[in-house]
N, C-alpha and C positions, 0 to 999 in steps of 0.2 A: 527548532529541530535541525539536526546535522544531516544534512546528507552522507553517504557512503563513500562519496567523492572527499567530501569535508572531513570525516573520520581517518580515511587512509590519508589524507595531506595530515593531519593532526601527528598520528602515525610517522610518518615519515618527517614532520620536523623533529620530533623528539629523538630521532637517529642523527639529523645532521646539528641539534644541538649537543651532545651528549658526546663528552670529549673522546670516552673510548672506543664507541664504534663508528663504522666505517660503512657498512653498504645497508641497503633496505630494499625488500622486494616485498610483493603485494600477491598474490597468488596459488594455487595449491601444489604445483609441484617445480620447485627452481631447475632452472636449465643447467644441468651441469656443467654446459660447452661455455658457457658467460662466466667471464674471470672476474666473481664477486671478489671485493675485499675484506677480509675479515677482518674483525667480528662481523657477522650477518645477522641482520633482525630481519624476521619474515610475519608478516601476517596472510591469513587466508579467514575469507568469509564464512561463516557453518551457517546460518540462518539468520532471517528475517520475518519478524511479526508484527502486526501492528495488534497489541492488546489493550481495546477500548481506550484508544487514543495515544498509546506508550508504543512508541515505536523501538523497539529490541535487536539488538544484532548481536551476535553470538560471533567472538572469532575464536581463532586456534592462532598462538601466536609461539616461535621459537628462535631460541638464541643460540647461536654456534660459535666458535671461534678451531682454527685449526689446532690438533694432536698432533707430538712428534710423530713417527713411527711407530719407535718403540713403546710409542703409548705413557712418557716419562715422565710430561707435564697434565696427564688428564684431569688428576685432582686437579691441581691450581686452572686450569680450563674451566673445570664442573662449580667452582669457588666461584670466579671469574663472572662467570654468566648468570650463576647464580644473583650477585649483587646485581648486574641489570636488570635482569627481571625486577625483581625489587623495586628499580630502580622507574623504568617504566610505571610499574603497578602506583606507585608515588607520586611520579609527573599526571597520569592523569586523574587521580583523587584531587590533586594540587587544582589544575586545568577545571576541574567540576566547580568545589569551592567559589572559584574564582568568580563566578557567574560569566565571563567573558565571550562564552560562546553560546549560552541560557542556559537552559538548564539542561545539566547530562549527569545521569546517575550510575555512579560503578560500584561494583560489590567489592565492599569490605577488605576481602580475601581473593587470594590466588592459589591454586596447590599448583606445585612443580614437579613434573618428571621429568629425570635427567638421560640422557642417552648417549651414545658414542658410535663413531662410523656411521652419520647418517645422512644419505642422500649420495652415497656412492664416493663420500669423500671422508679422509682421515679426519673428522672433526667431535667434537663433544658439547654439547650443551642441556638445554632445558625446553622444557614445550607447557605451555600451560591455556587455559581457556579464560578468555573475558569477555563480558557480557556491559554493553552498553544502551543506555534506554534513555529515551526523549521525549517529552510532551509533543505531538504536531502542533498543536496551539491553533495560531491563525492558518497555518497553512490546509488546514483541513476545511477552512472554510472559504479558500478561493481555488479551488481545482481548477486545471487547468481545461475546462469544458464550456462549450459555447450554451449561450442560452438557446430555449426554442422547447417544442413540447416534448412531455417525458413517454410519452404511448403516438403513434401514427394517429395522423386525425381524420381518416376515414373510417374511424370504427369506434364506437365509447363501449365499456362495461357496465353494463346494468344488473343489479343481482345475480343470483349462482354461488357456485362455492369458491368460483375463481375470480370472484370481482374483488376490485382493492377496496380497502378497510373501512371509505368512507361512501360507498354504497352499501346497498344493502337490495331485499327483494321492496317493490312495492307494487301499488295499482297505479294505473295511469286513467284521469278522468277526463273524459268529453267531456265538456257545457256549453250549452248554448251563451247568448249574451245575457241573459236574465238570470246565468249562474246554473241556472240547472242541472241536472247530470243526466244526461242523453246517451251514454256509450261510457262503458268500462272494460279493461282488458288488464291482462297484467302483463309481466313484463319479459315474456319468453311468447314464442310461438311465430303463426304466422296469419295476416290479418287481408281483408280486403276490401278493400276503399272502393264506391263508385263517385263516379264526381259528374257532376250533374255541367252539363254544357248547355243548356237553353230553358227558358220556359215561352210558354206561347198560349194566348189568349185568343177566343172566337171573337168576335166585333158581332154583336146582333145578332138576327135571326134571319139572316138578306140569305138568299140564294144567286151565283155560289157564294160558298162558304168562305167567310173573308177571315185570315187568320194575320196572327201580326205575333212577332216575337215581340218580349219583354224587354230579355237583357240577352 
């Protein structure tokens, strides 16, 4: 499985491989005060799920390159970025394939919508959604959590409707050591114990009265 870290570096080599463009930002609204170079590719996160074990990330990705003024070169601009996206949508189908990173599955298709004058600057391009999804695999099975018990251990659950799955309600038996059943109770309520602290035996029939503890 990719982490999010590992997705945006994926992301961002394929900008500094990729002969025609020039900058790469990762977030949802670019600083217009930072002198990107153009072509700019942008990715921003939309969502993350884990669906029984497929881990899903959902971006929003867009390509720009600067507009004259007069708006003269837009077509050739909207062409322009057009083939990158493409071009992107390619590299990582390609990157999937490859098994190099495990296994990462991307949809098929891309649709594109084009725009112009966006983000407060004379540019044109494309914006379209990709959705990337991962096995966790082993990673789901070494969290990163300490051993030690799963409920506080001054208290167990016994029957009720909120006891976990492998109780249930029952009786609880006294026996003696011959087995018998001397005392039953079940498993709610409140009970009370005497406990016997001595026994004492008379010695004879002497006057006085000679008594002697047991035990």
């Amino acid at each position: 499985m990719l982490t999010l870290n590992q997705e945006v570096e994926l992301f961002k080599n394929f900008v500094l491989k990729h002969e025609a463009l020039n900058d790469f930002f990762f977030g949802d609204e670019i600083d217009t005060a930072n002198q990107y170079k153009y072509p700019l590719f942008r990715a921003s996160l939309q969502s993350s799920e884990n669906n029984n074990g497929q881990v899903v990330r959902k971006y929003l990705f867009e390509l720009s390159d600067l507009v004259n003024l007069d708006a003269s070169n837009e077509t050739e601009v909207l062409s322009d970025t057009e083939l990158m996206c493409f071009d992107f949508h390619n590299y990582i189908r390609l990157v999937s394939k490859t098994k190099l990173l495990g296994s990462i599955n991307v949809s098929d298709s891309i649709s594109l919508t084009g725009f112009t004058e966006r983000n407060d600057t004379m540019v044109s391009g494309h914006f379209f959604e990709l959705e990337l999804s991962s096995h966790m695999s082993n990673y789901s099975c070494s969290l990163p959590i300490a051993a030690g018990n799963l409920l506080d251990d001054n208290y167990i659950y016994v029957g009720g409707n909120y006891a976990p799955p492998m109780t249930g309600d029952f009786t609880v038996l006294i026996k003696d050591q011959d087995g018998n059943v001397i005392q039953t109770f079940n498993t709610s309520g409140e009970y009370m114990v005497n406990i016997l602290t001595g026994i004492q035996q008379v010695i004879g029939n002497t006057s006085p009265t000679i008594i002697q503890d047991i035990i």
